[in-house]
N, C-alpha and C positions, 0 to 999 in steps of 0.2 A: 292285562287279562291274565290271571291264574289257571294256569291248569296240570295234571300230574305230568312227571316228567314220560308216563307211557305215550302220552298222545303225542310229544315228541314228534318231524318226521325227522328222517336222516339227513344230517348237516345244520339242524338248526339248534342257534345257540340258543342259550336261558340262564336266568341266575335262579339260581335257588332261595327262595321265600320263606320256605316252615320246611318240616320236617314232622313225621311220629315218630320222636324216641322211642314210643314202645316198640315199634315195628321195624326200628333199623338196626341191623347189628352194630357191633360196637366197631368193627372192623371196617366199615364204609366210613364211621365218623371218623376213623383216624386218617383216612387216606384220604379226607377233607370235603364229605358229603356233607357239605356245612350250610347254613342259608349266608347267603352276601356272596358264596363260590359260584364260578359259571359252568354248566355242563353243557356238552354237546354230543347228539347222539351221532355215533358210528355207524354202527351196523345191528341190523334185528337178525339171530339165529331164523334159522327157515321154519321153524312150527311158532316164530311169533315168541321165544322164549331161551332163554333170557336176551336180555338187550344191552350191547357194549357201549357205553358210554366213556368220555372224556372229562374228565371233575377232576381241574387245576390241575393239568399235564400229566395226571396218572390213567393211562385207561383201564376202567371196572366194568365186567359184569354183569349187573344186578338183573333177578327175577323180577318176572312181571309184577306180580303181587306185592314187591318192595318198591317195585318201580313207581306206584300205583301212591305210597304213604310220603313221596318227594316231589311238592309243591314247588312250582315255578312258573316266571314268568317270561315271557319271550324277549331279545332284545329286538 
């Protein structure tokens, strides 16, 4: 089952599936927001934004709204 990596809850793993290039910056794809990479969310800031994520041992960032363009499936 696909779903974006916001629906995520914390501690659960997922490999990444697609991605929208148009909507990812280039600097997530380099620190390996790649599909076949596994993410695992951390921790959600307290208004729900951004949300810290783990993608292949770097932890990042990302805004809800990019959150949102990073398709994945659960393992």
């Amino acid at each position: 089952m696909e779903i974006c990596s916001s629906e995520l809850k914390i501690g659960e793993v997922a490999k990444i599936t697609s991605i929208n290039l148009d909507e990812i910056p280039l600097k997530l794809l380099e620190m390996g927001c790649l599909p076949g990479n596994s993410i695992t969310l951390i921790q959600v800031a307290p208004f729900g934004d951004p949300l810290y994520f783990n993608v292949n041992d770097s932890h990042v960032a990302i805004r809800l709204e990019t959150a949102k363009e990073i398709i994945v499936a659960k393992l």
